[in-house]
C-alpha positions as CSV (number, residue, x, y, z in Angstrom):
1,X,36.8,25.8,17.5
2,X,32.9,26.4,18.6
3,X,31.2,28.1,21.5
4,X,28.4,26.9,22.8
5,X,25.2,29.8,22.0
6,X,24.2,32.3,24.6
7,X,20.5,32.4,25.1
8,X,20.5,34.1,28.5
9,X,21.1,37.6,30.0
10,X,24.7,38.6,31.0
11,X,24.0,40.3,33.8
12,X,24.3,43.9,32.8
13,X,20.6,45.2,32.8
14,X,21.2,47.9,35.4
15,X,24.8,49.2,33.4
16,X,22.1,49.3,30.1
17,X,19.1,50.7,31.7
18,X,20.0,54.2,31.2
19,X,20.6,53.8,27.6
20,X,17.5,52.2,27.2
21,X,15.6,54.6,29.3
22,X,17.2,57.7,27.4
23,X,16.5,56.0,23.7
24,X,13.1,54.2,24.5
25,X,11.3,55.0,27.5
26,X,8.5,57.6,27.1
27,X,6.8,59.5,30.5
28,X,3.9,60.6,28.4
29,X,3.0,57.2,27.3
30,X,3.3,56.7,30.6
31,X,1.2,59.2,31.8
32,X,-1.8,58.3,29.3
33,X,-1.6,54.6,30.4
34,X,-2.7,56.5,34.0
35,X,-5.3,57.9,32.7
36,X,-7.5,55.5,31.5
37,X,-5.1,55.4,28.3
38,X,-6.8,58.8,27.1
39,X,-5.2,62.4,26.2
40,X,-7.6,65.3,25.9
41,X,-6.4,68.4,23.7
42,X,-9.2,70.8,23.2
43,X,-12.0,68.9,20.8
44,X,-9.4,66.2,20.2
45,X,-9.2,63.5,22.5
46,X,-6.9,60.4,21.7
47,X,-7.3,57.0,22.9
48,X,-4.3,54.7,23.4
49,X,-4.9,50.6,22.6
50,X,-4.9,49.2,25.8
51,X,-2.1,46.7,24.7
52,X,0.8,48.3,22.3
53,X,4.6,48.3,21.2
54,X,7.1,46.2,22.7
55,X,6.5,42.9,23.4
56,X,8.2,40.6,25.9
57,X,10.3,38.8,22.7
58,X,11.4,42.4,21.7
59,X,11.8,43.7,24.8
60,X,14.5,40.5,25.5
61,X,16.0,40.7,22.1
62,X,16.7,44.5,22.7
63,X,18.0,44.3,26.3
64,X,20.6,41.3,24.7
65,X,21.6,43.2,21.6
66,X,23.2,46.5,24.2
67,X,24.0,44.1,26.8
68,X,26.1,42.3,24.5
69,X,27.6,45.7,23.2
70,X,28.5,46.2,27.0
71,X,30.0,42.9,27.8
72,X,32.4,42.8,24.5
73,X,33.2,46.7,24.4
74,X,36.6,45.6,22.1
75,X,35.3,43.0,19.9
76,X,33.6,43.4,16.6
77,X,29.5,42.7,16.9
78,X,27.4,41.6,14.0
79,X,23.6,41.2,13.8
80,X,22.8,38.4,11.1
81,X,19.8,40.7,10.3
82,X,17.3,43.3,11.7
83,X,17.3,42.8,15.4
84,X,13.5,44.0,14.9
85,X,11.5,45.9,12.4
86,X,11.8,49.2,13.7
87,X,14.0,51.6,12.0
88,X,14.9,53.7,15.4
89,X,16.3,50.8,16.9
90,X,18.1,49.3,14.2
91,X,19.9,52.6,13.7
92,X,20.4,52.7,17.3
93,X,23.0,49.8,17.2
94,X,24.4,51.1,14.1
95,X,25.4,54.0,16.4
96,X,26.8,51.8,19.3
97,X,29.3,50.4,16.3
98,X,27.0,46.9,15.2
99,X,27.2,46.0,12.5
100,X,24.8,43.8,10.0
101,X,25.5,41.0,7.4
102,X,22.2,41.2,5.9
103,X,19.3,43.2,5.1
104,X,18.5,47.2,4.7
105,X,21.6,47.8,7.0
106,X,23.9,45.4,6.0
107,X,27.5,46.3,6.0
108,X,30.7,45.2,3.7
109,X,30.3,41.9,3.8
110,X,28.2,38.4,5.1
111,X,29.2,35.5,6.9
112,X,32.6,35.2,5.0
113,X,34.2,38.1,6.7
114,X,33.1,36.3,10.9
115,X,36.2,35.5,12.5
116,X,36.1,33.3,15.6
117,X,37.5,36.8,17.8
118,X,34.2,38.3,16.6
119,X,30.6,38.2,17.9
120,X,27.5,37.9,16.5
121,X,23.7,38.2,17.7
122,X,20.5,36.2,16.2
123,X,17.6,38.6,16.0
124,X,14.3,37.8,17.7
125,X,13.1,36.6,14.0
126,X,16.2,33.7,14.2
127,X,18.0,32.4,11.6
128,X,18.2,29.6,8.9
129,X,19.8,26.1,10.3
130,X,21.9,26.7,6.9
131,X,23.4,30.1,8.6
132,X,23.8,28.6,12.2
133,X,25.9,25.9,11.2
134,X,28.1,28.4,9.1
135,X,28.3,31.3,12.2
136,X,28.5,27.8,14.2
137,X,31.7,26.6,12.0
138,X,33.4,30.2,12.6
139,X,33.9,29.5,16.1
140,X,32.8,33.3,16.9
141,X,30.4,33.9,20.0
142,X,26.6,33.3,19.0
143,X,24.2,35.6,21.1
144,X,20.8,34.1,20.4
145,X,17.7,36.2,20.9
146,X,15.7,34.6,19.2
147,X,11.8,34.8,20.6
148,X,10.2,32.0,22.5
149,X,7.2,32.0,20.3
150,X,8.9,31.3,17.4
151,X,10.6,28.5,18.6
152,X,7.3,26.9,19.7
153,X,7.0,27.3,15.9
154,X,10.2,25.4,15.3
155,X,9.4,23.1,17.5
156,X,6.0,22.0,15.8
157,X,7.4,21.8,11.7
158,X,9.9,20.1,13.2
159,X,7.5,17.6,14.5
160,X,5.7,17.7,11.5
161,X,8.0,16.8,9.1
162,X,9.6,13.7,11.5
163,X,6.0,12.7,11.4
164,X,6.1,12.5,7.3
165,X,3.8,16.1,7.4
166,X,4.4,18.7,4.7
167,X,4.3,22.6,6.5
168,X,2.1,24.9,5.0
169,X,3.1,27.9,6.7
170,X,1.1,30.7,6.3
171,X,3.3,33.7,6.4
172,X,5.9,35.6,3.4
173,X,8.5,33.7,1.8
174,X,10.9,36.1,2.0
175,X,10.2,37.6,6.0
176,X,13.2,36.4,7.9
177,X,10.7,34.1,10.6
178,X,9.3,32.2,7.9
179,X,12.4,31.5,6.5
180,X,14.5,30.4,9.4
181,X,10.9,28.3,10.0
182,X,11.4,26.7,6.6
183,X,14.5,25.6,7.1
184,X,13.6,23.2,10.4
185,X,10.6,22.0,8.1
186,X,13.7,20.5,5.7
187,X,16.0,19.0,8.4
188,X,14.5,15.7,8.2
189,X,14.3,13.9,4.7
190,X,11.3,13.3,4.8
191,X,10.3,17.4,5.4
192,X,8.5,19.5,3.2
193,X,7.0,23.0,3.4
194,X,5.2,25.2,1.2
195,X,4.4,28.8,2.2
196,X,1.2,30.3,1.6
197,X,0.4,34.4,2.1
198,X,-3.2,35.0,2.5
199,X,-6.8,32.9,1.9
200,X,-6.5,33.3,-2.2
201,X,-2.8,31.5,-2.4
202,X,-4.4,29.2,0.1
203,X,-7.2,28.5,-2.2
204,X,-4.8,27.4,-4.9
205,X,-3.5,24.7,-2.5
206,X,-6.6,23.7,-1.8
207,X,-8.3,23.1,-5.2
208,X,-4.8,21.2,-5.9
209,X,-5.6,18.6,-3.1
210,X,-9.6,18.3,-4.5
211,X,-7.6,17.6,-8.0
212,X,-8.4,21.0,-9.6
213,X,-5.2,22.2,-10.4
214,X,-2.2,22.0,-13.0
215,X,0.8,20.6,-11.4
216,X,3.2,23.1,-13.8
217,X,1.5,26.0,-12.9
218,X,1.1,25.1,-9.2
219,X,4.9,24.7,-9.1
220,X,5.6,28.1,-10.8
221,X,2.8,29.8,-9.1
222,X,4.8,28.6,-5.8
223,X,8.6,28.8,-6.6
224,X,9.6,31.1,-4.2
225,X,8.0,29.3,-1.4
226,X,8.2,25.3,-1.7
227,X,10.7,23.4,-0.5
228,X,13.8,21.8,-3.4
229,X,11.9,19.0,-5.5
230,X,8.7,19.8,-3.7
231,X,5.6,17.3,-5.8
232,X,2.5,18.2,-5.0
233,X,0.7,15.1,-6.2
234,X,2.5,13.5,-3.1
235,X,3.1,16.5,-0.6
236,X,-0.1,17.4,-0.3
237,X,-1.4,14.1,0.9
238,X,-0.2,14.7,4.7
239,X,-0.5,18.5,5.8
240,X,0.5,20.3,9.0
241,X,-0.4,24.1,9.5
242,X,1.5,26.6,11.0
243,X,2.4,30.1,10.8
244,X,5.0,33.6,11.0
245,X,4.0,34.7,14.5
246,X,3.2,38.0,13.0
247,X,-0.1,36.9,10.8
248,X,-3.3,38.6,11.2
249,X,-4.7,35.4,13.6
250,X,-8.2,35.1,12.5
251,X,-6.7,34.9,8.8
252,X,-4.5,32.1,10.0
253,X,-7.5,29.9,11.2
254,X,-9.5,30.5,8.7
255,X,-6.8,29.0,6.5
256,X,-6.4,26.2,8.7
257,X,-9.8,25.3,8.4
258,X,-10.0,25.7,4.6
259,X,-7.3,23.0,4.3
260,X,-9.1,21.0,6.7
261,X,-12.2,20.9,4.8
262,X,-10.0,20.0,1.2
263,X,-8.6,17.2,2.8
264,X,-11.9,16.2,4.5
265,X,-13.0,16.2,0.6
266,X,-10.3,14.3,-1.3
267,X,-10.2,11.9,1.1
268,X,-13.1,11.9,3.8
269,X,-13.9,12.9,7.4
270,X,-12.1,9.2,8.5
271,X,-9.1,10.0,7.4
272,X,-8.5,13.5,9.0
273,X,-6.5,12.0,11.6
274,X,-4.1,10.4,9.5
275,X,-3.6,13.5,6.9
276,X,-4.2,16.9,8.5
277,X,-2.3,18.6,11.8
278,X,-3.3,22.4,13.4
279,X,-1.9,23.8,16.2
280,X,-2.2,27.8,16.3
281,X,0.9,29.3,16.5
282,X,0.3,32.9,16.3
283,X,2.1,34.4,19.6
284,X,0.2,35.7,22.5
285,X,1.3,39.3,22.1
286,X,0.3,39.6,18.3
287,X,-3.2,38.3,19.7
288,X,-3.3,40.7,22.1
289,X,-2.4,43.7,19.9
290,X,-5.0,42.5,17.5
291,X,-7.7,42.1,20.4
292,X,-7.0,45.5,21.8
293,X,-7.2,47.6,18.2
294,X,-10.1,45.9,17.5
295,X,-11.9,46.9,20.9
296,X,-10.6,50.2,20.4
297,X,-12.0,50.3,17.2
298,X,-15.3,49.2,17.8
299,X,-15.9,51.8,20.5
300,X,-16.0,54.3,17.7
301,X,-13.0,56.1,16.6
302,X,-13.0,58.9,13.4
303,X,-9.6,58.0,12.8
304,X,-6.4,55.4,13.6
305,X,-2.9,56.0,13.8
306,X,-0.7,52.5,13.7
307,X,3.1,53.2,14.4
308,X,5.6,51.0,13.5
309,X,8.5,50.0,11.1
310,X,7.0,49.6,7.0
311,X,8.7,46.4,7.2
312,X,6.9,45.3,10.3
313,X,4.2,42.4,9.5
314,X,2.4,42.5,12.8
315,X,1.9,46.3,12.4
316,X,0.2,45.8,8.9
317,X,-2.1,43.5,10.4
318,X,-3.0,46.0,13.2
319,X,-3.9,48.9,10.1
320,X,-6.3,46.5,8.6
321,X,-8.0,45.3,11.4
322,X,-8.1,49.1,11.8
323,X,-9.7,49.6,8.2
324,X,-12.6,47.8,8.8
325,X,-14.4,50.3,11.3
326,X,-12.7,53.6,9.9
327,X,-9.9,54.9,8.2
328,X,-6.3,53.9,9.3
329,X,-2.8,55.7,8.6
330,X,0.2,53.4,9.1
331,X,3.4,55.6,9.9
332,X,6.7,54.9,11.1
333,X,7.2,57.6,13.1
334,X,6.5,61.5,13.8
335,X,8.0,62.4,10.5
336,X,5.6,61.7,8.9
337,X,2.6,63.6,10.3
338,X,3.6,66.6,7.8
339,X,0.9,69.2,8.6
340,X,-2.3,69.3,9.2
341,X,-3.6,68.7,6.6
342,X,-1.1,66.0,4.9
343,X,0.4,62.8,6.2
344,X,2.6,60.6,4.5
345,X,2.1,56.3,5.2
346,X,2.0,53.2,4.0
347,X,-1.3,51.8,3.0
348,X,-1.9,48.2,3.2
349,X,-0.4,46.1,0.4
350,X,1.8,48.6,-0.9
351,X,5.7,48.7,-0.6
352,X,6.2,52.4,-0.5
353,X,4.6,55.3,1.4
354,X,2.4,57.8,-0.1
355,X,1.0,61.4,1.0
356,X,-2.9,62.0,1.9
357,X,-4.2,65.4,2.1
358,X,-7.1,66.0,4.4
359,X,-6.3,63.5,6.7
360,X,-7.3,64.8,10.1
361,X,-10.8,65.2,11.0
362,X,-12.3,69.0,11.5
363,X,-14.1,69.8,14.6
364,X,-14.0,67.4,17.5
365,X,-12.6,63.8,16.8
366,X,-12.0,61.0,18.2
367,X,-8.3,59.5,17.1
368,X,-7.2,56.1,18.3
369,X,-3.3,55.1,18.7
370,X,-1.8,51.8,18.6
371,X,1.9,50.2,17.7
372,X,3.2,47.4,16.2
373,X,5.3,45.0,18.8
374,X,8.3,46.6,17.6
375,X,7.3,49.8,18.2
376,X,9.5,51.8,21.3
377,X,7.3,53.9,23.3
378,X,9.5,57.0,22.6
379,X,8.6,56.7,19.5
380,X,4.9,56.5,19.8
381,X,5.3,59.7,22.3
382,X,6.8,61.6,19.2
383,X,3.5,60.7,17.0
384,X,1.3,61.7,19.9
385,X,2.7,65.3,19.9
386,X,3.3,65.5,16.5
387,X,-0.4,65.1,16.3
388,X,-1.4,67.8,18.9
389,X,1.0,70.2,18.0
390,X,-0.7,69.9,14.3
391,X,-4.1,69.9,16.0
392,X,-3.8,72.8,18.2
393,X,-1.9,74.7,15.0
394,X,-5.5,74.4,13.0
């Protein structure tokens, strides 16, 4: 037996609201947004990014993860994965009994233990075609949160590879978007995608299409992120570009381009048309994060603060726009803000955390605060007065 997926609300956002309020909602954050998104604590004053944390997609994804929780109070709930990157909320639904059949919270078992009495949700990130037929097979109830901008996504590799196009997706193999993205490139026969992280693997594709590459080492090189039986010599003659909705944007076009211009060269400006495709994919809400850090940044700021889960790709992207106009912690929440004069974070590129001494600027300063889209606003609060309480302790 199947059931058909759920992709709407059930109803129950006034019996949810005051969980949400209690776990997410934040009155200072609030209260700074008021006031010109500026808090002044003696010589410190900290500016807020006029555009922060949750997004719509998250917002949605969160409401339908605790409405679900309400509507099936008996039945067992699964997430195939992290609903978001954010630690506090994953942990969250841990508490309200969810459980996970993959990733850092993942439970006793996968997919083999669904039963059709049991329910599971589809993070905003989605899931692999491979996985939805399997939950699909179960007969269980299928929640689907999955965010509107990544199916527009979808939607394009799909088009893509019915068109004879090979995706190159700029994103990481192994995030859960680009994967479940991968998998709609391969639905057609004639689909193929390769996955490409920044401008330097990019490069590599690109002096494989002007003929300067080995086709051994390209395959190795790529393993992890090329579709089964992928040949460049042919899949690289039709290209289509598209990307995690999470990528640092300007990255992303700048990639674009660069194939552009490879193609342009192996086979000249006439036959554009007929080899290369670009639409920008990047969602509107990691644009406007970006946008808004970088204004902030550029009106001169000693120091930034980027909150958000070490998993989180959009928030990354956020502490190296950051990194360009002055120095830029990346924490995931008011933990880490140690002392005064030491704060643990993630730097850029790097896996784990590490702790900086002399981190916080002496005399008056000028900190800016932003959040990845995944970010509550509770938990941005608890950074904010983490911050002052160290500041005023000096």
């Amino acid at each position: 037996m199947t059931h058909s997926i759920i992709r709407k609300s059930f109803g129950l956002k006034e019996e949810i609201r005051p969980q949400l309020q209690a776990s997410y909602h934040s009155p200072l954050i609030d209260r700074i947004k008021k006031e010109g998104y500026r808090l002044e604590a003696g010589d410190l004053t900290i500016r807020l990014a006029e555009e922060f944390g949750f997004c719509y997609g998250v917002d949605r994804a969160v409401d339908y993860a605790y409405e679900t929780r309400a509507k099936f109070p008996n039945k067992r709930i699964f997430l195939t994965n992290e609903i978001i990157h954010n630690p506090r909320v994953n942990t969250k639904l841990l508490e309200l009994g969810v459980q996970f059949l993959h990733g850092p919270y993942k439970g006793n078992g996968g997919v083999e233990i669904i039963t059709e009495d049991d329910v599971v949700i589809i993070p905003a990130f989605g899931t692999t075609l491979r996985e939805l037929d399997e939950l699909q097979k179960k007969g269980c109830v299928l929640v689907d949160t999955t965010c509107g901008s990544v199916m527009s996504v979808w939607k394009r590799v799909e088009s893509y590879a019915r068109e004879g196009f090979t995706s190159v997706i700029h994103g990481k193999y192994d995030h859960e978007e680009t994967q479940a993205t991968s998998s709609r490139a391969i639905q057609y026969s004639s689909g193929k995608y390769i996955v490409v992280r920044d401008k330097s693997e990019t490069q590599i594709v690109c002096d494989y299409i002007e003929k300067k590459g080995n086709k051994e080492s390209f395959l190795d090189y790529f393993c992890h992120g090329i579709s089964s039986g992928f040949d460049p010599d042919h899949d690289l003659e039709k290209i289509g570009c598209a990307n995690q909705t999470t990528m640092l944007s300007s990255e992303s076009l700048e990639i674009a381009n660069r194939l552009q211009e490879s193609i342009k060269k192996r086979w000249g400006a006439e036959e554009l048309p007929r080899r290369f495709r670009h639409f920008d994919t990047i969602c509107s809400a990691t644009q406007d994060r970006q946008d808004a850090v970088l204004k902030l940044a550029r009106e001169g700021i000693d120091l930034m603060i980027v909150v958000g889960g070490y998993n989180s790709s959009n928030t990354g992207h956020l502490v190296e726009i950051s990194l360009e106009f002055c120095p830029a912690f990346h924490v995931k929440d008011s933990t880490c803000i140690l002392s005064r004069d030491e704060i643990e974070h993630k730097p850029v590129g790097k896996t784990e955390s590490v702790r900086t001494r002399d981190w916080l600027p002496h005399g008056k300063a000028r900190l800016g605060i932003t959040a990845g889209a995944s970010t509550p606003n509770r938990v941005i609060e608890e950074v904010i007065e983490r911050i002052v309480k160290v500041w005023e302790g000096s």
